[in-house]
C-alpha beads as a LAMMPS data file, in Angstrom:
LAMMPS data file: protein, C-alpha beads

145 atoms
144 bonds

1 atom types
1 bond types

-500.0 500.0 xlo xhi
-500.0 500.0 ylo yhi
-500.0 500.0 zlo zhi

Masses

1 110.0

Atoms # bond

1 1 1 -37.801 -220.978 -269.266
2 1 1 -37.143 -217.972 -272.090
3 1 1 -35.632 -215.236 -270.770
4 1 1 -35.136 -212.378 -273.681
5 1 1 -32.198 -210.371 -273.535
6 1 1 -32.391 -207.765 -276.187
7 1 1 -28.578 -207.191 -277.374
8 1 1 -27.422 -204.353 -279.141
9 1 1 -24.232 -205.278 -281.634
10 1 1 -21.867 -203.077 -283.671
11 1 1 -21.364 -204.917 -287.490
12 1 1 -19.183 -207.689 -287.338
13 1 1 -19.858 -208.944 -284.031
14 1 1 -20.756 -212.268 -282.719
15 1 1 -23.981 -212.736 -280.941
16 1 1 -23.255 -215.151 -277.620
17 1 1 -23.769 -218.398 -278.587
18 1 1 -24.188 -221.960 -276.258
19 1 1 -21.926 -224.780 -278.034
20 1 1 -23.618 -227.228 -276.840
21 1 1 -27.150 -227.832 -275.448
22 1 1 -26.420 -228.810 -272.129
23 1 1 -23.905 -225.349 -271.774
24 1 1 -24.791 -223.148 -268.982
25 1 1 -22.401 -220.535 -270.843
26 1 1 -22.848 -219.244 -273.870
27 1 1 -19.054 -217.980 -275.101
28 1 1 -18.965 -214.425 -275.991
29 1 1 -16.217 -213.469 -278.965
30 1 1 -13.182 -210.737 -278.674
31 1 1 -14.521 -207.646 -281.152
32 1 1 -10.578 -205.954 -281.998
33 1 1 -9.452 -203.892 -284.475
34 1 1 -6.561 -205.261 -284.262
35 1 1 -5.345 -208.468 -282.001
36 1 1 -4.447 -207.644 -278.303
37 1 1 -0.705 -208.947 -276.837
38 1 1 -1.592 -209.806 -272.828
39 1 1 2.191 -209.827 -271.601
40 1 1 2.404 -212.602 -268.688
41 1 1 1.481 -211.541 -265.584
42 1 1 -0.498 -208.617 -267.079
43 1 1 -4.120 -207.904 -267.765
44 1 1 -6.131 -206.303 -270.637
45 1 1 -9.648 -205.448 -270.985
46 1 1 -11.211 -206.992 -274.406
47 1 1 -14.176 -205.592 -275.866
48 1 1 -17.341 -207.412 -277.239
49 1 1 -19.303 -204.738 -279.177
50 1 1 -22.369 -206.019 -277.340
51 1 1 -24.940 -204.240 -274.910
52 1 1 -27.309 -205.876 -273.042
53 1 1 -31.190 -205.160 -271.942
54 1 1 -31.352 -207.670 -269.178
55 1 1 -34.799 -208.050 -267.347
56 1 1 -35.039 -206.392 -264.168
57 1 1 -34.829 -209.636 -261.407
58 1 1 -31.849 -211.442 -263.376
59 1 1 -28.424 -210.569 -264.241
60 1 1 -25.566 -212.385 -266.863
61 1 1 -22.489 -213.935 -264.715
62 1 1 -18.876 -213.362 -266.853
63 1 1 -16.973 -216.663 -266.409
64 1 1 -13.359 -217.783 -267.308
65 1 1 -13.110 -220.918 -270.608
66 1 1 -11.944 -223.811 -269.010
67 1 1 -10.017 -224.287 -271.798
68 1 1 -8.192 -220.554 -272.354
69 1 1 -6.836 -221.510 -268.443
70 1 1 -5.787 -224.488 -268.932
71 1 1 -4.051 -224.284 -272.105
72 1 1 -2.788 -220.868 -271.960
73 1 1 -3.441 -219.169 -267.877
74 1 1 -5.535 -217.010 -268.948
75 1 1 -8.480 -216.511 -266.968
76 1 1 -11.189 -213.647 -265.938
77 1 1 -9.902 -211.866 -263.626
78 1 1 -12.606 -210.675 -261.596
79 1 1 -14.512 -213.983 -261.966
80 1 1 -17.655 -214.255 -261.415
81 1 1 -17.867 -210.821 -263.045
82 1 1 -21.574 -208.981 -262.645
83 1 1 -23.556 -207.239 -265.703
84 1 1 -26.481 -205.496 -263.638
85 1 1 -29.856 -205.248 -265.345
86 1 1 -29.764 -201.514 -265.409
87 1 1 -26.278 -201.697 -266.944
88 1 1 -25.990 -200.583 -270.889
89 1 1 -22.816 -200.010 -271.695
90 1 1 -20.560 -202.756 -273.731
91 1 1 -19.904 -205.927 -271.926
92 1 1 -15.807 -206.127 -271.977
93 1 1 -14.136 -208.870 -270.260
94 1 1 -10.951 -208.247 -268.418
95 1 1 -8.535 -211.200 -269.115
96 1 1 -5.458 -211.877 -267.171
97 1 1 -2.394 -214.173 -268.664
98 1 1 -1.284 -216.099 -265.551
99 1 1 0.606 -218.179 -267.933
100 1 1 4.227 -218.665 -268.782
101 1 1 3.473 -216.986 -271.996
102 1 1 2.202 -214.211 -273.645
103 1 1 -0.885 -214.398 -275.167
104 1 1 -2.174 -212.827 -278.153
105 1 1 -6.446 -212.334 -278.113
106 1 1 -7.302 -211.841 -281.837
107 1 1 -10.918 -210.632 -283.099
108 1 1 -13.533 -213.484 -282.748
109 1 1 -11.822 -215.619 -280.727
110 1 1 -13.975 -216.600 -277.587
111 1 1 -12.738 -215.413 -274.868
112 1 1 -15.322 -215.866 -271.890
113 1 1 -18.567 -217.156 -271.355
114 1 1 -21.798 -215.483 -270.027
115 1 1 -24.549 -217.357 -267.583
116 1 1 -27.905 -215.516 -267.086
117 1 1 -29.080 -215.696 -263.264
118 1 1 -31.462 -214.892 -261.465
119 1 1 -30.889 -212.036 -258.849
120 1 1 -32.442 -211.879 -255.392
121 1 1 -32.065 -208.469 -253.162
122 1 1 -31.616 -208.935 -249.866
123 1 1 -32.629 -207.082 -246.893
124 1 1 -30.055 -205.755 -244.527
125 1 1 -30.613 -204.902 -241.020
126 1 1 -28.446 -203.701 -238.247
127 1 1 -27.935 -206.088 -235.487
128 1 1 -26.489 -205.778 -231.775
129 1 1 -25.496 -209.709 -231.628
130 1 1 -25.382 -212.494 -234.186
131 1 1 -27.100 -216.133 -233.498
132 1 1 -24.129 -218.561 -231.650
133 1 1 -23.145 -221.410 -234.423
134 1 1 -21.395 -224.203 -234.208
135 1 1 -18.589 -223.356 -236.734
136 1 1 -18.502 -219.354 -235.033
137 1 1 -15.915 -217.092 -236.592
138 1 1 -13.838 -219.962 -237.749
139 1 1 -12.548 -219.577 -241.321
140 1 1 -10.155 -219.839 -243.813
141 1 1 -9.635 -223.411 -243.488
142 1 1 -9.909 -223.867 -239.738
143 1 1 -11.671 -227.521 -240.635
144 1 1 -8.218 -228.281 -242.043
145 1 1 -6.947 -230.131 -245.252

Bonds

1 1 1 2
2 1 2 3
3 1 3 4
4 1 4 5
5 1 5 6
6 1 6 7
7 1 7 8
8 1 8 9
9 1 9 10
10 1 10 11
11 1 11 12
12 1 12 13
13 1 13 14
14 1 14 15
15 1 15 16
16 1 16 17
17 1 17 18
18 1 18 19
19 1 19 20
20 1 20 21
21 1 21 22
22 1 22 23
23 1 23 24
24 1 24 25
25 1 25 26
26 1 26 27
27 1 27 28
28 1 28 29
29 1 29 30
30 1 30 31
31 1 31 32
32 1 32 33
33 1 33 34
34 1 34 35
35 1 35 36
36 1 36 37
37 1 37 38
38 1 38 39
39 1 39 40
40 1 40 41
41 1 41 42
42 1 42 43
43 1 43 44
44 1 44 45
45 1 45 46
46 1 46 47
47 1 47 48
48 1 48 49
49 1 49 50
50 1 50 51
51 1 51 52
52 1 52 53
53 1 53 54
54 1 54 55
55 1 55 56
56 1 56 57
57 1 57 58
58 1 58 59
59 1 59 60
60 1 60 61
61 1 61 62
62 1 62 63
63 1 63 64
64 1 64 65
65 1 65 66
66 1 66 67
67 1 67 68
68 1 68 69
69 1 69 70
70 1 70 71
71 1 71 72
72 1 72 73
73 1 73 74
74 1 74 75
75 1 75 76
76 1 76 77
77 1 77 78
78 1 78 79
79 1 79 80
80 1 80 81
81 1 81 82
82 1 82 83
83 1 83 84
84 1 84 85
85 1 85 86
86 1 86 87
87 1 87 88
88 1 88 89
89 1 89 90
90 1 90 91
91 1 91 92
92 1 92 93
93 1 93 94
94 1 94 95
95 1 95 96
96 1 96 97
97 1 97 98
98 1 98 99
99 1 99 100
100 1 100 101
101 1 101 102
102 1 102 103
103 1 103 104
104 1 104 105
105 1 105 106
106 1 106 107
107 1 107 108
108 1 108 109
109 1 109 110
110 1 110 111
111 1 111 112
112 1 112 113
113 1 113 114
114 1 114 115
115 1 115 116
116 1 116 117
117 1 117 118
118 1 118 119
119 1 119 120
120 1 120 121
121 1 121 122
122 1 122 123
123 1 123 124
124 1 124 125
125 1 125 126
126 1 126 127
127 1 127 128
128 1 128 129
129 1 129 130
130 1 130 131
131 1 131 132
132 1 132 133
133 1 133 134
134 1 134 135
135 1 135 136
136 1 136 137
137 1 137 138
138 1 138 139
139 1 139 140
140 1 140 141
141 1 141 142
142 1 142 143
143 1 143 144
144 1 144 145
């Protein structure tokens, strides 16, 4: 299925792009002036320089790299992070360094990965009393290890 996302770039910047062709993600790149120091335990937001047109119906999902967390603990930190289709301002990605280290984002370097999904609204609708279940109310690991 082609889905086209127009996508508005300032000069220099890296159009997403999938590595492989069985990626879901296509990595998005770091667009800095000048490289960005994430102290540990701190977070930074990192622009992109890109803008999106998404089609009304689907949205683009901001994931972590695998490999950014597990070489370095740096992750997104409000993963899966939401790009609406009526958004157009720049996509940044907030990083967090929940490493030992700190960790220096320089310009280009890929920093996250984007998935386009499809978006279903829901209906919601005030209710007096829910349907009994089996599981209930039970949560946060009440079926144990």
């Amino acid at each position: 299925m082609q889905i086209e996302i127009k996508t508005k770039c300032e000069d220099g910047v890296n159009l997403p792009e999938y590595k492989t062709k069985g990626a879901a993600g296509a990595d998005v790149c770091a667009f800095l002036k000048e490289p960005v120091v994430i102290q540990k335990g701190m977070s930074a937001m990192i622009p992109t320089g890109l803008f999106f047109e998404i089609p009304e119906g689907f949205e683009i999902q901001v994931r972590p790299r695998s490999g950014l967390a597990a070489k370095n603990g740096v992750t997104v930190l409000n993963t899966p992070g939401t790009i609406d289709s009526d958004y157009r301002g720049e996509l940044k990605i907030i990083l967090i360094n929940l490493g030992q280290e700190d960790f220096t984002v320089n310009n280009g370097e890929r920093i996250a990965q984007i998935i386009v999904a499809p978006v279903t609204q829901g209906v919601f609708v005030p209710a007096v009393e829910l349907n009994e279940t089996e599981r209930g109310s039970g949560g946060f690991g009440h079926t144990g290890l």
